[in-house]
Backbone as CSV, one residue per row, in Angstrom:
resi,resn,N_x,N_y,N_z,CA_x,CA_y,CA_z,C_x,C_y,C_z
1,UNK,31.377,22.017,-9.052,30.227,22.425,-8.266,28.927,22.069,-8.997
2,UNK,27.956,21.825,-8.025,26.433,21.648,-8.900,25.912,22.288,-9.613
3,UNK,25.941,24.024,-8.527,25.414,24.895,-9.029,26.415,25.868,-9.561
4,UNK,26.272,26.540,-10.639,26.890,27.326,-10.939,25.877,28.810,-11.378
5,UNK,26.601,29.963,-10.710,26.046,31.266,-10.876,25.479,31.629,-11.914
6,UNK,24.896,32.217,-12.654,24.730,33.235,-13.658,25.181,34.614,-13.178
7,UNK,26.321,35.554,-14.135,26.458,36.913,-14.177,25.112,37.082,-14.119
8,UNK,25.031,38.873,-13.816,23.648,39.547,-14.724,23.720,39.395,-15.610
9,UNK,24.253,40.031,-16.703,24.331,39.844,-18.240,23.461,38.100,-18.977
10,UNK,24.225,36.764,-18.075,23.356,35.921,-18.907,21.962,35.864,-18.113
11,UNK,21.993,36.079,-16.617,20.600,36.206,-16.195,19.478,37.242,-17.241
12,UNK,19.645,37.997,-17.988,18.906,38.599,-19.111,19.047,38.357,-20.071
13,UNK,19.374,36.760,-20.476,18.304,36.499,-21.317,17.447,35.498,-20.878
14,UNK,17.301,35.590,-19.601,16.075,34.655,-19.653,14.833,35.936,-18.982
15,UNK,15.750,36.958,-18.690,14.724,38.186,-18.163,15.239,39.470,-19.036
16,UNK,14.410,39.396,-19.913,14.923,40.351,-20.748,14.312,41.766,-20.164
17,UNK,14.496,43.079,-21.202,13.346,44.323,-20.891,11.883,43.887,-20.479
18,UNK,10.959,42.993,-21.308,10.153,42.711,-21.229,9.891,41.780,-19.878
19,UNK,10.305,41.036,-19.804,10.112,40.413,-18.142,10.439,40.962,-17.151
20,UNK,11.858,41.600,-17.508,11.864,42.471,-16.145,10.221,43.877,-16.138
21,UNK,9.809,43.809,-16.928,8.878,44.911,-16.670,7.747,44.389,-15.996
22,UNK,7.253,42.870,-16.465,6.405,42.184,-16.026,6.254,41.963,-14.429
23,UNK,7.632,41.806,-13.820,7.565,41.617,-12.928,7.944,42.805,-11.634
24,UNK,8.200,43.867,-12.697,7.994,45.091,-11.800,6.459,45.205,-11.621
25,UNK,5.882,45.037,-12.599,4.821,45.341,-12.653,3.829,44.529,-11.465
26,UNK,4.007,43.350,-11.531,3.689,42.364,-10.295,3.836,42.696,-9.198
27,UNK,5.029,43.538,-8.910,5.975,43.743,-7.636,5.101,44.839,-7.362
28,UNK,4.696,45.922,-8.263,4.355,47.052,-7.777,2.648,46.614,-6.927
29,UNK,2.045,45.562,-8.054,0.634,45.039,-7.403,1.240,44.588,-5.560
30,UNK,1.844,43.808,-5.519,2.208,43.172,-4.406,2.503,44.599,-2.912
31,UNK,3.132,45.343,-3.146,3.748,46.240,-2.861,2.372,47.287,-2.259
32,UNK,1.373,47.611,-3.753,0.029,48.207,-3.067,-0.918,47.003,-1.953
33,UNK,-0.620,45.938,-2.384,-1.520,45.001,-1.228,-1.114,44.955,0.111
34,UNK,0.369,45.899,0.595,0.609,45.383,2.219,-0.481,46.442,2.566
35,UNK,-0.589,46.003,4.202,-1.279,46.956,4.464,-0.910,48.134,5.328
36,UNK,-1.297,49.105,5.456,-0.687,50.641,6.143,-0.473,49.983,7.646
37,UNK,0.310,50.732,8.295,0.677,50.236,9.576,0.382,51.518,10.512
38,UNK,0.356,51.512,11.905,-0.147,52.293,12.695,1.462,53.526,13.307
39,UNK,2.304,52.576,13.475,3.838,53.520,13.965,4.955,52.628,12.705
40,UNK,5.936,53.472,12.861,6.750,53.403,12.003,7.242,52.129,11.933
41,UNK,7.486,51.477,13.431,8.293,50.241,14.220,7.732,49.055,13.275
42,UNK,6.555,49.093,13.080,5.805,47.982,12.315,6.251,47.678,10.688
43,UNK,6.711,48.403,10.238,6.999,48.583,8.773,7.702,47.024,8.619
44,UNK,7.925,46.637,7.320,8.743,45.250,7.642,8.600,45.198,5.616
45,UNK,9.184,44.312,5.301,9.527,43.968,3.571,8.378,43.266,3.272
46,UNK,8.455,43.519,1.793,7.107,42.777,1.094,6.730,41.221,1.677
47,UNK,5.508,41.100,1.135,5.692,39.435,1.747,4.748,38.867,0.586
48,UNK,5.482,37.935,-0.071,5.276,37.384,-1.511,5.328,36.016,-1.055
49,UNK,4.065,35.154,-1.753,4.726,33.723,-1.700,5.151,33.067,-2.561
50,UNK,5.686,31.616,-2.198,6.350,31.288,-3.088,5.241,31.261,-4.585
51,UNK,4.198,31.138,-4.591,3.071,30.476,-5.645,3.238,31.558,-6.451
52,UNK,3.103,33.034,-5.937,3.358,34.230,-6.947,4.420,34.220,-7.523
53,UNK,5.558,33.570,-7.346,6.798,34.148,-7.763,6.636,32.986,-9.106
54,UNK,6.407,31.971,-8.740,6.245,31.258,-9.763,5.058,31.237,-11.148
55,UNK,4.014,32.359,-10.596,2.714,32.695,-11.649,4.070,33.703,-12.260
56,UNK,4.611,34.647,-11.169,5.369,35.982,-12.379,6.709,35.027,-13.182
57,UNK,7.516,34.598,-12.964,7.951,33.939,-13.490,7.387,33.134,-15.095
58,UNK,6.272,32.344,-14.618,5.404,32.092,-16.359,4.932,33.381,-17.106
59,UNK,4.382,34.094,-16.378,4.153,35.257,-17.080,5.294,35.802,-17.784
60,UNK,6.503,36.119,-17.116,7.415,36.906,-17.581,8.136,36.328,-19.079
61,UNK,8.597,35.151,-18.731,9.428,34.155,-19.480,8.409,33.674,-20.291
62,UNK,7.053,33.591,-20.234,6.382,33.028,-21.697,6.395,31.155,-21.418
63,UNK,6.495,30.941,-19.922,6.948,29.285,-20.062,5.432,28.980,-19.649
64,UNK,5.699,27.942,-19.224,4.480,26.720,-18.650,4.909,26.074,-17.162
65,UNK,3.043,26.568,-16.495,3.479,25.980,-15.250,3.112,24.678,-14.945
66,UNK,3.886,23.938,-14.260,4.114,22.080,-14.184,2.801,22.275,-13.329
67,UNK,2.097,23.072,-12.505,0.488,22.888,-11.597,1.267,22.168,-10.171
68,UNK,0.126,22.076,-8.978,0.497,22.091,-7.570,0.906,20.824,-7.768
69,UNK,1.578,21.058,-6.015,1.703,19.748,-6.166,3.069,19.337,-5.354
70,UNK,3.878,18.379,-5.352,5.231,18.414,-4.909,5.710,17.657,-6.591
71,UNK,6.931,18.451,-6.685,7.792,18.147,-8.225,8.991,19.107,-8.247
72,UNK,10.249,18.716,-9.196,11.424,18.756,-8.795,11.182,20.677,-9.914
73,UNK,10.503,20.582,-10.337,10.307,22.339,-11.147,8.961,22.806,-11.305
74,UNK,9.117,23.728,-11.394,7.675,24.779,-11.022,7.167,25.074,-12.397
75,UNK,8.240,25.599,-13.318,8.357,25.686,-14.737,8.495,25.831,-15.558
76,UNK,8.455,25.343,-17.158,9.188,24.750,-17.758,8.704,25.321,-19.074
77,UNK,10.315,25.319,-20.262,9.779,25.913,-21.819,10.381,24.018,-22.547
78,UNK,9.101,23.441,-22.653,9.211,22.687,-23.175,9.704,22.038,-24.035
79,UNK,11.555,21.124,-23.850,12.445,20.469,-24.199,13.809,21.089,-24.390
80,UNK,13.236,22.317,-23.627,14.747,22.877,-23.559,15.169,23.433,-21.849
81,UNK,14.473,23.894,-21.147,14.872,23.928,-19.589,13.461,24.032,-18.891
82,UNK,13.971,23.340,-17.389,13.007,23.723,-16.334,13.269,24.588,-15.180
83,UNK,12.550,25.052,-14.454,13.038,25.889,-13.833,12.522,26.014,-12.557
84,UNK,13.334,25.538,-10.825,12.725,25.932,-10.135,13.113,26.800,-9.134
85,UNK,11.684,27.446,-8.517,11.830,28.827,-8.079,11.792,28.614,-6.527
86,UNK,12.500,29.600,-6.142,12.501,29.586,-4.138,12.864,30.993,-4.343
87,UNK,12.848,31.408,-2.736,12.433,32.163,-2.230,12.901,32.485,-0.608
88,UNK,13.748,33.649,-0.758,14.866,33.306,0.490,14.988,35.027,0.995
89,UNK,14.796,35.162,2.402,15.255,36.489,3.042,16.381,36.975,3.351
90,UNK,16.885,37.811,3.301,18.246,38.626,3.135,18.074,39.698,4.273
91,UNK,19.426,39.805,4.938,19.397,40.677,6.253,20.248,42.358,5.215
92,UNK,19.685,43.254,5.708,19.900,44.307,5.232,20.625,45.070,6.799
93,UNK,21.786,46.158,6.167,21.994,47.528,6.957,20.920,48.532,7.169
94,UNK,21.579,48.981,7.477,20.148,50.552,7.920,20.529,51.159,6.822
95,UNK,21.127,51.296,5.524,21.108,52.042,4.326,20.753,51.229,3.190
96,UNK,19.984,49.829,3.970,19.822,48.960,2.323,20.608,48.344,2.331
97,UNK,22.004,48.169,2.204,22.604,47.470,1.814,22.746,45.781,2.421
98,UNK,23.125,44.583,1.973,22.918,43.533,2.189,23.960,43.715,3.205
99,UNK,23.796,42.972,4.308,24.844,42.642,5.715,25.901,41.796,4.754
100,UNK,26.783,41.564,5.863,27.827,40.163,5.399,27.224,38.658,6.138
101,UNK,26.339,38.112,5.594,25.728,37.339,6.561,24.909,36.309,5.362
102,UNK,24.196,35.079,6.119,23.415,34.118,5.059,21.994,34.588,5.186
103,UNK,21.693,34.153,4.268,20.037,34.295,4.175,19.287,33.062,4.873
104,UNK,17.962,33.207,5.207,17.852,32.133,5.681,17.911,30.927,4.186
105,UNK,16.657,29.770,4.660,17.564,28.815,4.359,16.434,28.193,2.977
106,UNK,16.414,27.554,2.256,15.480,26.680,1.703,15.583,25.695,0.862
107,UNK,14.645,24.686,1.059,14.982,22.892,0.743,15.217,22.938,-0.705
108,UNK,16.316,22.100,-1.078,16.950,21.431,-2.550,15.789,19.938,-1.966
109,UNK,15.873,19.375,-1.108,15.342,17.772,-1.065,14.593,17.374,-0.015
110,UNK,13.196,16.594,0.182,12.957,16.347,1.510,13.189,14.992,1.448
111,UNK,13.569,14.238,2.686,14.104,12.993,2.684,12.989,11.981,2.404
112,UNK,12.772,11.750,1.129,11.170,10.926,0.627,11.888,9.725,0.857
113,UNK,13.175,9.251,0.695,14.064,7.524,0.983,14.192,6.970,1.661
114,UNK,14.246,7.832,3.078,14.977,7.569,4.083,13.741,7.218,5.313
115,UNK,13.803,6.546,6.147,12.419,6.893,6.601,13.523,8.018,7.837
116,UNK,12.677,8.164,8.900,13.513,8.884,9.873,14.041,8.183,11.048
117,UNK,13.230,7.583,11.125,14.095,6.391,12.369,15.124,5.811,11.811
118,UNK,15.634,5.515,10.422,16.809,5.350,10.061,17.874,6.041,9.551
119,UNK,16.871,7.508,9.745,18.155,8.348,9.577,18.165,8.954,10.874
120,UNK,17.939,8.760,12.042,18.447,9.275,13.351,19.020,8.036,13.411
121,UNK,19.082,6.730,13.027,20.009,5.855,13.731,21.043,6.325,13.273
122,UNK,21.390,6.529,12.095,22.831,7.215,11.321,23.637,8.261,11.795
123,UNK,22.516,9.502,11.956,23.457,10.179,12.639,23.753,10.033,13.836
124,UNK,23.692,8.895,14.652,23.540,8.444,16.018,24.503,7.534,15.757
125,UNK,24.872,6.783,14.539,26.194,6.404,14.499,27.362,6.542,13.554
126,UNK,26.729,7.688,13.527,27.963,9.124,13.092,28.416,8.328,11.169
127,UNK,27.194,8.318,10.980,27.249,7.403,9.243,27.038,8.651,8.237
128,UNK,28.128,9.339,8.490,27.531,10.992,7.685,27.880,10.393,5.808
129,UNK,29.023,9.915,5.623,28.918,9.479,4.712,27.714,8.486,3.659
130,UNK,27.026,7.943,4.634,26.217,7.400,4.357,25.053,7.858,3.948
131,UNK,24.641,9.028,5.022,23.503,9.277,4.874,23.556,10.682,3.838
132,UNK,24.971,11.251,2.851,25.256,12.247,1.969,25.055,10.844,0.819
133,UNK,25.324,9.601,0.932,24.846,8.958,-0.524,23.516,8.970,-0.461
134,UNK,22.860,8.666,0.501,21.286,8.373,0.505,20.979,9.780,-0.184
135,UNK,21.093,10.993,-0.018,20.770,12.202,-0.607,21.160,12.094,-2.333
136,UNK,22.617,11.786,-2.331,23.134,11.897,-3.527,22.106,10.895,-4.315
137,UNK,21.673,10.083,-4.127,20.451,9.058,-4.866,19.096,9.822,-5.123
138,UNK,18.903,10.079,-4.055,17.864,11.704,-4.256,17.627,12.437,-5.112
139,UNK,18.749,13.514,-4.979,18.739,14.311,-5.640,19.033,13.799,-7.380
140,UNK,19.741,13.044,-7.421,20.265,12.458,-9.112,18.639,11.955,-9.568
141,UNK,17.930,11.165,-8.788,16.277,10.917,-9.032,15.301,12.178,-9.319
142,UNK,15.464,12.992,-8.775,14.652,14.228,-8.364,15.262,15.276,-9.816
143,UNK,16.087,15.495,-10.051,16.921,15.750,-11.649,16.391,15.178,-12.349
144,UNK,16.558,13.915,-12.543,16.057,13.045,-13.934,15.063,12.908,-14.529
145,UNK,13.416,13.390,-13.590,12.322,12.795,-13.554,11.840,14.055,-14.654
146,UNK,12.141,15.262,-14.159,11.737,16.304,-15.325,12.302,16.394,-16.814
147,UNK,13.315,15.794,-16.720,14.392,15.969,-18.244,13.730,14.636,-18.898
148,UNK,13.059,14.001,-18.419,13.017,12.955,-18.759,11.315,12.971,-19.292
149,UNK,10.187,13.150,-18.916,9.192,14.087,-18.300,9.064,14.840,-19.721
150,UNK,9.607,15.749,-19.525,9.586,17.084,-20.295,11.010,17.325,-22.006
151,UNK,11.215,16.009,-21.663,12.857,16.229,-22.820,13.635,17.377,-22.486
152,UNK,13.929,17.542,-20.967,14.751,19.372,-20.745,16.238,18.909,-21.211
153,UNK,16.813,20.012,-21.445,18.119,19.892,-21.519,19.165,20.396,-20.176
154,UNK,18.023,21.182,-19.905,18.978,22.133,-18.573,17.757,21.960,-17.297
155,UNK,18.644,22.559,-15.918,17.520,22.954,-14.661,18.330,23.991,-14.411
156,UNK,17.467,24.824,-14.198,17.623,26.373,-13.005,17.225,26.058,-12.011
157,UNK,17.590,26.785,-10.876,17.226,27.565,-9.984,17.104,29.364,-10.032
158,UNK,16.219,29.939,-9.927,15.607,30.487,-10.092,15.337,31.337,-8.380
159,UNK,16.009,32.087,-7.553,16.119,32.270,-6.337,15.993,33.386,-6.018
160,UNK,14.662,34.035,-5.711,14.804,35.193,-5.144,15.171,35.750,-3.846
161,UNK,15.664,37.036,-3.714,16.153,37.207,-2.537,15.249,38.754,-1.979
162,UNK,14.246,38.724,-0.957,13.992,39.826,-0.193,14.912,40.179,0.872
163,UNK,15.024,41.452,0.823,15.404,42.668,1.362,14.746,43.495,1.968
164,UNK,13.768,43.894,2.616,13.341,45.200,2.770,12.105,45.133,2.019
165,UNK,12.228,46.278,1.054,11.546,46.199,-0.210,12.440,46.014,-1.523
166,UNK,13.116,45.196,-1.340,14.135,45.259,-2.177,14.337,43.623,-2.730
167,UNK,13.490,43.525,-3.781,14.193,42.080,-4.430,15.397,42.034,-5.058
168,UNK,15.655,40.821,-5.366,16.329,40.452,-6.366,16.296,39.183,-6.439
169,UNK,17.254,38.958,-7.801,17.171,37.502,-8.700,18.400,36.939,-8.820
170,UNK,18.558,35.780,-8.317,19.966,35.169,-8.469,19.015,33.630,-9.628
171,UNK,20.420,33.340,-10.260,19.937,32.481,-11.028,20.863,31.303,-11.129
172,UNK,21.001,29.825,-10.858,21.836,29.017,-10.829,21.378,28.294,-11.827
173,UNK,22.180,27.938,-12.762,22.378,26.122,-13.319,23.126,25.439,-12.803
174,UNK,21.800,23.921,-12.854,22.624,22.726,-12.017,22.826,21.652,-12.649
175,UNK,24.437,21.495,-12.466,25.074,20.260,-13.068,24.844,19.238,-12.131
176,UNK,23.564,18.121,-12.851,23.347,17.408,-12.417,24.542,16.103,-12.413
177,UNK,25.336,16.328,-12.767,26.661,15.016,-13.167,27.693,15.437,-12.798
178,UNK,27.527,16.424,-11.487,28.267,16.457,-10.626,27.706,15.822,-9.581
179,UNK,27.069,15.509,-9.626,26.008,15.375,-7.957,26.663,14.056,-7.298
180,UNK,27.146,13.188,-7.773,28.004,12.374,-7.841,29.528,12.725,-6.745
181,UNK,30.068,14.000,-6.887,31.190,14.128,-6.584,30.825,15.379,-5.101
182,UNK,29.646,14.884,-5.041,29.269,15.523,-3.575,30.004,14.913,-2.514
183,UNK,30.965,16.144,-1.183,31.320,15.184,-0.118,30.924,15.561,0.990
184,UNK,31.729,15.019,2.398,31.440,15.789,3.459,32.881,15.898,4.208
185,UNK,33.151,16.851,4.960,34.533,16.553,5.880,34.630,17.434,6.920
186,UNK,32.864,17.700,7.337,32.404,18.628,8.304,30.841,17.789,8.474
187,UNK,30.673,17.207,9.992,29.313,16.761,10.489,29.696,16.914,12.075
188,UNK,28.179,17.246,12.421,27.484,17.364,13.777,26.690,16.131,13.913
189,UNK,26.257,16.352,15.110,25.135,15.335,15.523,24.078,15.818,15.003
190,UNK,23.977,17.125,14.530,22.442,17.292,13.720,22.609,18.019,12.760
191,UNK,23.595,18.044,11.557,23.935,18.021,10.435,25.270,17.670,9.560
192,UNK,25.132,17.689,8.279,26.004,17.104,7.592,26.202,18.157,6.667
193,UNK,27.841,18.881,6.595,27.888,20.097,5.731,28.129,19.443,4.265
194,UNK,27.678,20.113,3.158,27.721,19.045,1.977,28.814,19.858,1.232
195,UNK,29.967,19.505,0.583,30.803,20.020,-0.120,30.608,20.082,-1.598
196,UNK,31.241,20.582,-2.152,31.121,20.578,-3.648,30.046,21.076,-4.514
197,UNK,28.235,21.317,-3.870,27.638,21.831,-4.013,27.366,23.033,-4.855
198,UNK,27.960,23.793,-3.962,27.791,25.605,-4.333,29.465,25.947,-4.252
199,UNK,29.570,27.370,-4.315,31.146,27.821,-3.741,30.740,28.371,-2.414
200,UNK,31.865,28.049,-1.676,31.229,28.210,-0.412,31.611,30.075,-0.264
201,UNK,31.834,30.749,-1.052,31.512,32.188,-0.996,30.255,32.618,-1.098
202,UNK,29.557,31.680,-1.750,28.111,32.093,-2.102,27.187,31.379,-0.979
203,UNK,27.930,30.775,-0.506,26.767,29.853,0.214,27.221,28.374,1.162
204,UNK,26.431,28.215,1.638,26.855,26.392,1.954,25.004,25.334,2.153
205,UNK,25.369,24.256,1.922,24.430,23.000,1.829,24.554,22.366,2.789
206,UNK,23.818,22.024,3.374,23.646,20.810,4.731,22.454,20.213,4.856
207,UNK,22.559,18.901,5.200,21.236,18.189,5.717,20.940,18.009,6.840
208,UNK,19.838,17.932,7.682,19.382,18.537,8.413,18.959,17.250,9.127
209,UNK,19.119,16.782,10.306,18.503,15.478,10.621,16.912,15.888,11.368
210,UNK,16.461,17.113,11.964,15.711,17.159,12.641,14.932,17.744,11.641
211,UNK,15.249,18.406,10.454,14.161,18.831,9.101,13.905,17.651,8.174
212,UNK,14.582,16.512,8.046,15.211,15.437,7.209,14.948,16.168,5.897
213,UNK,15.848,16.739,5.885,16.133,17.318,4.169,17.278,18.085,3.978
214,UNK,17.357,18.493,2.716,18.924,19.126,2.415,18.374,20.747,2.216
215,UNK,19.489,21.712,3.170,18.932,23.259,2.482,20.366,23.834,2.002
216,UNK,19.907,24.702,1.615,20.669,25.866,0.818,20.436,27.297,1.694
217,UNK,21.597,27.886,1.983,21.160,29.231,2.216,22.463,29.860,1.347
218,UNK,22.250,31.611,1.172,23.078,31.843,0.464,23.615,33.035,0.715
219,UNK,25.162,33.942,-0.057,25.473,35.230,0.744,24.752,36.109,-0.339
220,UNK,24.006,36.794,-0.111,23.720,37.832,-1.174,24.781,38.990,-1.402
221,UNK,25.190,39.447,-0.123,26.055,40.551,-0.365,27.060,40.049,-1.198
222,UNK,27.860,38.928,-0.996,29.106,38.269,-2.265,28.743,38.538,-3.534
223,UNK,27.097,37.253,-3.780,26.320,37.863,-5.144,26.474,39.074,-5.740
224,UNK,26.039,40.043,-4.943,25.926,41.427,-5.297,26.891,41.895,-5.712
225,UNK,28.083,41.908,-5.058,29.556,42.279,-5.722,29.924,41.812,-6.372
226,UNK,29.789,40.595,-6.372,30.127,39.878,-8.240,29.426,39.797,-9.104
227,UNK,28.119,40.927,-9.124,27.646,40.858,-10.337,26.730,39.806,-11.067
228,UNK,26.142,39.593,-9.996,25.494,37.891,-9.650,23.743,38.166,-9.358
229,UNK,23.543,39.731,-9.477,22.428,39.586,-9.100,21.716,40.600,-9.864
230,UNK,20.021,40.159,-10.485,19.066,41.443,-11.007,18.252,41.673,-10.083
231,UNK,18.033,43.441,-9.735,17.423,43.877,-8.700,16.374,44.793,-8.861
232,UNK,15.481,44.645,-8.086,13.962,45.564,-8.581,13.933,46.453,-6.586
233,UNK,14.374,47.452,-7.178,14.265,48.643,-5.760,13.167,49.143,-5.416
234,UNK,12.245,48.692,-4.381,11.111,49.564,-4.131,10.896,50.123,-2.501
235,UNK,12.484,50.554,-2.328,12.521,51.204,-0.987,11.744,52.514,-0.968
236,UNK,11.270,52.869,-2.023,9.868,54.403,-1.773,8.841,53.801,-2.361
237,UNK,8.483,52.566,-1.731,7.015,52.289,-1.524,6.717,51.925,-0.453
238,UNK,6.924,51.786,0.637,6.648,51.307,1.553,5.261,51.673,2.371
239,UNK,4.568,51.309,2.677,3.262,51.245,3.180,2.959,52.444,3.922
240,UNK,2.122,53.525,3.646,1.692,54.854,4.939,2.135,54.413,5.982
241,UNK,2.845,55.262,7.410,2.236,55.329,8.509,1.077,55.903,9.175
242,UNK,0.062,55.734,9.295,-1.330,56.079,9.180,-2.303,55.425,10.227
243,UNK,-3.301,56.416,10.829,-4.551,55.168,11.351,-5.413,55.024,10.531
244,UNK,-6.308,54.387,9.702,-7.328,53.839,8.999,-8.073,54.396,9.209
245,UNK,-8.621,53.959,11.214,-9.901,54.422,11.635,-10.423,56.058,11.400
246,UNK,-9.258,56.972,11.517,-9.486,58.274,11.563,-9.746,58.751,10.276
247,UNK,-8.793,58.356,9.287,-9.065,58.337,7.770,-10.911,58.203,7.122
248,UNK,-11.401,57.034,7.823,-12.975,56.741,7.447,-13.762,57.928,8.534
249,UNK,-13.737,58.383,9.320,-14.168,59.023,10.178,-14.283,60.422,9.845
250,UNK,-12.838,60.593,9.238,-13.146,61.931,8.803,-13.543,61.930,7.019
251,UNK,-13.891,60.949,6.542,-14.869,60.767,4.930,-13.988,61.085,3.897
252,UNK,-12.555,60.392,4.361,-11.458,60.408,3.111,-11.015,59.386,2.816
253,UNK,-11.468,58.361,2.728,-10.705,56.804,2.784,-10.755,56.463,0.776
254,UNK,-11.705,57.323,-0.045,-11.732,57.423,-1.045,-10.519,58.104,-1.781
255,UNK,-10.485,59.318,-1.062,-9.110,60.232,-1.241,-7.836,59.458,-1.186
256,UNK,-7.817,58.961,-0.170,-6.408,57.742,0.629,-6.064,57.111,-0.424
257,UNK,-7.209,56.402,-0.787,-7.129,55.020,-1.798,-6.396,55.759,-3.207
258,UNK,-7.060,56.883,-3.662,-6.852,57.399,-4.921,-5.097,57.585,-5.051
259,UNK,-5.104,57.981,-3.521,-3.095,58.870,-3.605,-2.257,57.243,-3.158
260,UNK,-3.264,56.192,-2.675,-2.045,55.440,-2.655,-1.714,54.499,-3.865
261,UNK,-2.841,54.821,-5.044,-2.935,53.871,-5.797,-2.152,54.621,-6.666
262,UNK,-2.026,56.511,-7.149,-1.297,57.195,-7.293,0.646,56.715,-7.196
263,UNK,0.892,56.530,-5.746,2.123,56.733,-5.391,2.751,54.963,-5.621
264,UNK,1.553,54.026,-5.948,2.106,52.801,-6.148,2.527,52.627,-7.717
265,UNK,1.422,53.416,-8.417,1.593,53.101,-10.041,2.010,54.416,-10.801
């Protein structure tokens, strides 16, 4: 497989006490910024983007960020790994807990090779093999450019998963010298399932002819039971149900602020 899991246990050491605090600490900022909602119905999970996850990430780990841009890592401890970060939603029960279900989805590759009129001719003549080497060239390019770049020895992925208010951290290394022994023996007219990838307990890979790129989605609940995942719980923070307007009206919006800044930190 490409990717291979991290337990928790080796996921801390790249997040030790100290990072994990960092990024509670982040989480808790993030967490005071939603804003109060009017009925309960509205409530909904943090909403982080990808750019933060990757500032807490340098912060936490002490690394260096590669700056905007499009590039195969976000970032990197210079000549020994890079690391890139995504950012993926997770369907929850009504007690928290992760469903049995995928998360949505997000890009390993966008098709920079291919133009698209020649990759709708392909899958139009059912060239799935073909168009899993055009990727496999890809992705082995898109690997090389940072190790090479930067002298890395390793790449992460680096994958968070929302919940609710409920993160967590899955962490993959990718064997790039497998990428090679990628197959297929499952295609549609508008995708190509990619084998060998991931384990398909955790997940599955496909390329996408109408996204032209390759995604990843993944099972968190599997993760979770195998011990596959670090988690930061902030199901008792969730935003007042409250009106604003009445709050300023009646000359407490000072008070408000004080108890919510209280109940966040």
């Amino acid at each position: 497989m490409v990717l291979k899991f991290l337990s928790k246990k080796d996921i801390e050491k790249f997040i030790d006490d100290d990072a994990y605090s960092v990024i509670e600490y982040l989480l808790r900022k993030v967490a005071f910024s939603q804003p109060e909602v009017q009925k309960e119905s509205e409530l909904s999970g943090m909403q982080i983007t990808k750019e933060f996850l990757e500032d807490w990430i340098a912060q936490a780990c002490d690394l260096t960020k590669k700056g905007a841009g499009n590039y195969p890592i976000d970032v990197y401890k210079d000549k020994k790994y890079g690391i890139d970060v995504k950012f993926l939603t997770a369907k929850i029960n009504s007690d928290g807990s992760y469903r049995n279900s995928q998360s949505n989805e997000t890009s390993l590759s966008q098709n920079f090779k291919i133009s698209g009129a020649d990759l709708d001719q392909m899958f139009e003549s059912k060239k799935y093999n073909k168009i899993l080497k055009a990727w496999i060239k890809i992705l082995q390019s898109k690997m090389r450019l940072p190790k090479e770049e930067f002298e890395l020895k390793e790449i992460y992925y680096f994958i968070f998963l929302r919940a609710g208010n409920k993160i967590s951290l899955s962490v993959a290394s990718v064997d790039d010298s497998k990428i090679s022994n990628l197959s297929t023996n499952t295609s549609t007219e508008t995708s190509v399932f990619v084998d060998n990838f991931i384990d398909e307990k955790y997940g599955n890979v496909k390329i996408y002819k109408s996204k032209k790129r390759m995604e990843l989605r993944l099972r968190p609940k599997q993760l979770k039971e195998d011990g596959m995942l670090m988690v930061w719980d902030f199901e008792n923070l969730y935003p007042d149900v409250i009106k604003l307007r009445d709050v300023v009206r009646k000359g407490e919006i000072k008070k408000h602020a004080k108890e919510q800044f209280k109940k966040f930190f």
